[in-house]
N, C-alpha and C positions, 0 to 999 in steps of 0.2 A: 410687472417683471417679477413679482416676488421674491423681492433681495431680502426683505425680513426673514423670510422663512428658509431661505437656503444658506444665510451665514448663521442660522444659530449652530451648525457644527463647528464653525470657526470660535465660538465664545466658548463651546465646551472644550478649546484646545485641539482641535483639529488642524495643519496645517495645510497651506497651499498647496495647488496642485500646480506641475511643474509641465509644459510642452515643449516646442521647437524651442531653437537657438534663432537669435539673431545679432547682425554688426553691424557698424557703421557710423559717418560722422556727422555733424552740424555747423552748420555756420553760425556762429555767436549773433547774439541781438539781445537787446532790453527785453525780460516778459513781457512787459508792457505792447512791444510790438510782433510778438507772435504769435501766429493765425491758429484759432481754432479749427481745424479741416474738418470738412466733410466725412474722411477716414475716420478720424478722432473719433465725432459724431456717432457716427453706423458701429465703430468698434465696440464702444461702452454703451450702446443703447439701440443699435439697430436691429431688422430682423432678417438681414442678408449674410446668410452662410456663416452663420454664428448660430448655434444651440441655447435654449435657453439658457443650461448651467455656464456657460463660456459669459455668453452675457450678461449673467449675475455675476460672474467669476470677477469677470473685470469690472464691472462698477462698483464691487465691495473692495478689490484692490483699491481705488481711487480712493476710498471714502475711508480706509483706512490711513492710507497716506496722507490725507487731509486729516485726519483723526492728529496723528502723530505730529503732528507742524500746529494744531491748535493747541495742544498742551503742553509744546516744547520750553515754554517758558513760564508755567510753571501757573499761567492764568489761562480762563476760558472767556475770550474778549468778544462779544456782542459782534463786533465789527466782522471778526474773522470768520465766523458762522453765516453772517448776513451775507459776507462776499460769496461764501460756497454754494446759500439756497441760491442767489441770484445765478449764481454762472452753470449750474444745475440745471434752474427753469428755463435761462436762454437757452442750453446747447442741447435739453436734454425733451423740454418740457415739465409742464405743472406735476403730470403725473409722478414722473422718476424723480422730481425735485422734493417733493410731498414723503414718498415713500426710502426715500435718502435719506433725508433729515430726520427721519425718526432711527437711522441704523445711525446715523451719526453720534446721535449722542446719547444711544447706548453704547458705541467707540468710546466714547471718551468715559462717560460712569464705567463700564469695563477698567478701563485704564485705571483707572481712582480705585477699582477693587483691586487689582493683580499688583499695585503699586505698594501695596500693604501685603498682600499674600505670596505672591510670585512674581518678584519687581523684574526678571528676565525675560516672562515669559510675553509680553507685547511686545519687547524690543525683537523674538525669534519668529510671532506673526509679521511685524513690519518686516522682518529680513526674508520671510519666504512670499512675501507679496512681491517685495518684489524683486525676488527670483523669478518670480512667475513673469513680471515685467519683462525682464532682461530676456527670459527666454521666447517669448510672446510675441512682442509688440516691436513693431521694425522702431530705428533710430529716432525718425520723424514724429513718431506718436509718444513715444518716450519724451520727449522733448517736448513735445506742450502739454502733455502733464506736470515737467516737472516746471515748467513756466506758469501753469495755474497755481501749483504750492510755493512757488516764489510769492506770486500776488494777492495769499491768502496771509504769505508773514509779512507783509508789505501793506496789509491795508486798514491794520489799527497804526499803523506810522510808528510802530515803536521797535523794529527789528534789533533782537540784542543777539548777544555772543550763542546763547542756547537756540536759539531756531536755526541760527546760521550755522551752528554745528550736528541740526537735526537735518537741514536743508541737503549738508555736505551725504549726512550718511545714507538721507534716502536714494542720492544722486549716487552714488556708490552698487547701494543695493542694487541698482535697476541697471548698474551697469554703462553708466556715465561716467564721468569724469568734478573732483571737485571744482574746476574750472569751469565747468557749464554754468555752475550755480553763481561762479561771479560775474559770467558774462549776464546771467540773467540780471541780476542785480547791477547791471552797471557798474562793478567794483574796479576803479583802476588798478591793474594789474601789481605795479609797483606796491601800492599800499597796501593790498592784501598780503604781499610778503610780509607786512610787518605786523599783522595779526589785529584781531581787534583791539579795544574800542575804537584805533584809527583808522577807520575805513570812509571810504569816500562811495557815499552808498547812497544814490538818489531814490530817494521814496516815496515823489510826487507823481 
């Protein structure tokens, strides 16, 4: 796919490219139980009526938004990388799994440089990615990505206030709602009113 070589303008500060408008709603569920599609699949990695650059477009979107929920909290945890190569190679294959992981964590070294030099400037990548989501990708496909970065801060079992408030802004960005993100999380409704650490938030 050659996603190394098409986002190095994104590291030199290039932003998102922007398409169609899309709307629509979801029906809440645990991430845990919602379906990778076929869509999903062919959108980020297929070779049907998508362009090369469209199909690098959106699996460096992905991988930046996995970028951003791995550093949310201020560590880079073994677990949460292992979850991404894994759900990578199942949905995507070895090849785009392989060639991921290595943009991935120049995402995050990236991040560690602009976080000293230009501490805004990955928060205005994360916000034109997913621009590009919102205007992009119908509701349905929106929605189990932002179910895959749920289960990416969900699987070193340590979910604290800072992903959950990276969680909210990606879900924002793309054009969601911050209630998608408690449904993903199983958050009972009430207790999210009362803001963290009391949240009722199953992580098994």
């Amino acid at each position: 796919m050659a996603i190394g070589k098409w986002f190095k303008g994104f590291l030199n500060g290039e932003s998102a490219k922007e398409t169609t408008d899309a709307a629509g709603k979801q029906q809440s569920k645990s991430a845990e139980h919602v379906e990778i599609t076929d869509e999903f699949r062919k959108t980020f990695s297929g070779r049907e009526r998508l362009s090369e650059e469209q199909r690098n477009s959106f699996i460096f979107s992905l991988l930046v938004m996995a970028s951003y929920i791995v550093i949310a909290d201020g560590r880079v945890e073994d677990s949460e990388i292992d979850y991404i190569g894994k759900f990578l190679g199942n949905n995507f294959g070895p090849e785009v799994e392989a060639e991921s992981m290595d943009v991935l964590h120049k995402l995050v070294a990236k991040h560690e440089e602009l976080h000293h030099t230009k501490p805004m400037a990955f928060i205005q990548l994360i916000g034109d990615c997913g621009q590009q989501m919102s205007k992009t990708l119908s509701p349905e496909l929106r929605y189990q990505l932002l179910s895959m970065l749920v289960m990416i801060s969900k699987s070193d079992e340590n979910l604290d206030d800072k992903e959950l408030e990276a969680l909210h802004d990606v879900s924002i960005y793309m054009g969601m709602k911050s209630k998608d993100v408690d449904d993903l999380l199983n958050i009972d409704p009430e207790l999210a009113k009362q803001g963290w650490p009391d949240l009722n938030i199953n992580k098994k």
